[in-house]
C-alpha positions in Angstrom: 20.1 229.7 30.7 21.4 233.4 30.6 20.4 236.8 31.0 20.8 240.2 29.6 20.2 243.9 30.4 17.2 244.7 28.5 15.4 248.4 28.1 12.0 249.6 26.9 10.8 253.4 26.6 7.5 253.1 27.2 6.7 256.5 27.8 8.2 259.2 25.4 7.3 262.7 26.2 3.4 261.9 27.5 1.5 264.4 29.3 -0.9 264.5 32.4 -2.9 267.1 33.3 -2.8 268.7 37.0 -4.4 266.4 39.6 -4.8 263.5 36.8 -3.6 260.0 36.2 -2.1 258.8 33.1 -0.4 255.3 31.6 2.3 254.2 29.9 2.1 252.1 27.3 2.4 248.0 28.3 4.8 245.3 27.3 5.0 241.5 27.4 6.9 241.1 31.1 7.3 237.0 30.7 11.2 237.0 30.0 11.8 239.2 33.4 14.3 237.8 35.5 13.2 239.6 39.0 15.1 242.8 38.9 13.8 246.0 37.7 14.7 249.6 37.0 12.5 252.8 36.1 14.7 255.5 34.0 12.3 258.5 34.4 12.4 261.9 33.1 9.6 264.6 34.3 9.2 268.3 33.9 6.9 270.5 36.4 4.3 268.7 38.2 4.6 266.0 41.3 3.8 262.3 40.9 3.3 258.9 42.3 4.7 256.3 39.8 3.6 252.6 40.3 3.3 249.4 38.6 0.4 248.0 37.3 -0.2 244.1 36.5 -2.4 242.3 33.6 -3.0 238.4 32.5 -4.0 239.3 29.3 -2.7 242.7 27.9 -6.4 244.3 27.9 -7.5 244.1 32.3 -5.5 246.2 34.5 -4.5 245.5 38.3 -3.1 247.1 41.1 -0.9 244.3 42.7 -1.8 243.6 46.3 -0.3 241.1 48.9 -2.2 238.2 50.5 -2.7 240.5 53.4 -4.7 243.1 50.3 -1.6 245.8 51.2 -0.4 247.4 48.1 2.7 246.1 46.2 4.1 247.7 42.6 5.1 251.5 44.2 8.0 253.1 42.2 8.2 255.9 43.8 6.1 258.6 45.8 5.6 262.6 45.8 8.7 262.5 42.7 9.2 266.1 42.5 10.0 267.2 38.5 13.4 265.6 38.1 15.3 263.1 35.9 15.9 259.8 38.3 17.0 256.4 37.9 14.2 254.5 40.6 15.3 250.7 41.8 12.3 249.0 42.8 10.8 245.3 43.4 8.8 243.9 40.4 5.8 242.2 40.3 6.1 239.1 38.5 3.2 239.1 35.7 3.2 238.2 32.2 2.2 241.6 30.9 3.1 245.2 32.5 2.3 249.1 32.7 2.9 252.0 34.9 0.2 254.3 36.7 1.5 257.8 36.9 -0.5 260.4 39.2 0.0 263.7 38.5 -0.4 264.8 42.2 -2.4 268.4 41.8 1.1 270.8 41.6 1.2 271.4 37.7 0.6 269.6 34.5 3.2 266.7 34.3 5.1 266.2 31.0 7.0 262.3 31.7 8.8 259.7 29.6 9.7 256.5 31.3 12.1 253.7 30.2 12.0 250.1 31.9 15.7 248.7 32.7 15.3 244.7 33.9 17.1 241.2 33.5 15.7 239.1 31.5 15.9 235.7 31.0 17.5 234.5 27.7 
């Protein structure tokens, strides 16, 4: 068994208003080999980026530890910028991302998922 390099936009150009939250759109996370990448783009407006877990493509968690501490943060108080953001994955067979425009201005954001996966 191999792997590759594999990327999907799942945010193209969405917008959030100030002091909102918003989602990207999900994909099938089965084939992920453990390592994960966010490519995002965002103009104006602050946010908190962070990963959100489902079994079944339609309910929506926020991944927590044993100990009920968070897991799934990308990254925190991202001021408008274009960053490439190295973070742990949570293992789950589907995935999205929570984005929280963080009351500064309305948030304009596309997002691309870079991870190994399994081939």
């Amino acid at each position: 068994m191999g792997s590759l390099l594999a990327r999907t936009r799942l945010a193209d150009s969405k917008v959030i208003a100030r002091n909102a939250t918003g989602y990207t759109d999900s994909m099938d996370f089965s084939k992920c080999a453990g390592d994960a990448s966010v490519f995002f783009v965002g103009s104006l407006g602050t946010s908190t980026i962070s990963q959100q877990c489902s079994y079944d493509n339609t309910n929506w968690y926020d991944p927590i530890a044993a100990a009920g501490t968070a897991l799934g943060a990308v990254c925190t108080a991202l001021a408008a910028s274009t960053v490439y953001i190295s973070y742990t994955p949570v293992l789950a067979p589907y995935v999205r991302f929570k984005v929280i425009e963080t009351n500064v201005a309305i948030l304009t954001y596309s997002l691309t998922l870079i991870f190994r996966e399994e081939t």
